[in-house]
N, C-alpha and C positions, 0 to 999 in steps of 0.2 A: 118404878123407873128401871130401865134397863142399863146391865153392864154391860161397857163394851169397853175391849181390849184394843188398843190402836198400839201398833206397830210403826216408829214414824220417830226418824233422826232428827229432821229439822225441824227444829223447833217450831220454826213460824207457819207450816203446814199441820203441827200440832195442834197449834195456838185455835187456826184453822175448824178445826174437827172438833175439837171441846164446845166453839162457837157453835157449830153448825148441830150439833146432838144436845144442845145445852136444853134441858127440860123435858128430854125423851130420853139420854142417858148419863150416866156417869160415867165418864173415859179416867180408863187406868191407862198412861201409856209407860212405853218400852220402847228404847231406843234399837233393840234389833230382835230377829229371830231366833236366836240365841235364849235371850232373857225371855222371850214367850214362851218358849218353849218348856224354861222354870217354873212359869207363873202355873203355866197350861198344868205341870205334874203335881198342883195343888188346888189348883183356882180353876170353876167354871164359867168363863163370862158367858153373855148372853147372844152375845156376838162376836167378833175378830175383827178387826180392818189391818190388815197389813200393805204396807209400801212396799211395790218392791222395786223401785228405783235407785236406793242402797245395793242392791245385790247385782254382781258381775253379768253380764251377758248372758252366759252360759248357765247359770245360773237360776233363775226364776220359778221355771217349773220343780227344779226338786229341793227349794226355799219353801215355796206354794205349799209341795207333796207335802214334805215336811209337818209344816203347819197344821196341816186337813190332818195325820195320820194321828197328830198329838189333839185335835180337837175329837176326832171321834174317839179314842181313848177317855178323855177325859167326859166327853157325853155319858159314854157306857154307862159310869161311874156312876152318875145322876139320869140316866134314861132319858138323854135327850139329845139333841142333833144341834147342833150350832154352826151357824150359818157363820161362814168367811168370805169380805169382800176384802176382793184383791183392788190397791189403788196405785195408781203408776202412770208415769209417762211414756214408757212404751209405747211401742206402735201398739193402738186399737185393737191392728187383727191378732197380733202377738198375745197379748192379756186376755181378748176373748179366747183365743183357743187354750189358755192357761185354765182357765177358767171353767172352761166344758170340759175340760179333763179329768174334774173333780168334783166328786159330790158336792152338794150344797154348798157350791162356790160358787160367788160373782165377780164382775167387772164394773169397776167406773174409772176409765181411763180419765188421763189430770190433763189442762185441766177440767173441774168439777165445781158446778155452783151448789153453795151450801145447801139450797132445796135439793136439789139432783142428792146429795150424799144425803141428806135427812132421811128422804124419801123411799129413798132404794133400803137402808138402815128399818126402816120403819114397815116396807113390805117384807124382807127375810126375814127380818123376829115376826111378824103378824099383829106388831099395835097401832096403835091409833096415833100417824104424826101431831 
């Protein structure tokens, strides 16, 4: 079973994501980038999904950056590459270009039906939904 790291304040968008990966992963969440960022300097999940609807306007890309620069750090570590889906309500094309910005980074702009986040979950790690 895979780890995955969710990033995600409201709770019931949580609640959300636990349902929706339930039998393909185990969701650690964290309510901000901040505390991933802690996890990240000990813990390598299998995945990321970060929100970033929490974060300021101006804000998102170098939340994102963030993120990806402590996931490939913490890859090194273990020789491996971990995939980050970014989720947010944002404008589409805003998050896509967030997104292509950065290595082995996705989009699934909100909202997002449970198969769509399984799915997409299920093709960046490489298992079988």
């Amino acid at each position: 079973m895979l780890h995955a790291l969710a990033v995600e304040d409201d709770d019931r968008l949580a609640d959300d994501l636990v349902a929706a990966l339930r039998g393909l992963a185990w969701v650690q969440r964290v309510a901000s980038a901040d505390e991933a960022l802690a996890v990240l300097a000990w813990l390598v999940p299998d995945v990321v999904l970060l929100d970033l609807c929490g974060t300021s306007q101006e804000a998102p890309l170098l939340v994102a950056s963030s993120v990806r620069i402590a996931l490939d750090r913490a890859g090194d570590r273990v020789r491996t590459r971990v995939p980050l889906v970014l989720t947010s309500g944002l404008d589409p094309h805003v998050l896509q270009g967030i997104a292509g910005s950065l290595d082995r980074t996705h989009a699934l702009p909100r909202p997002a039906s449970r198969n769509a986040l399984r799915a997409l979950v299920a093709r960046v790690t490489g298992v079988t939904p």
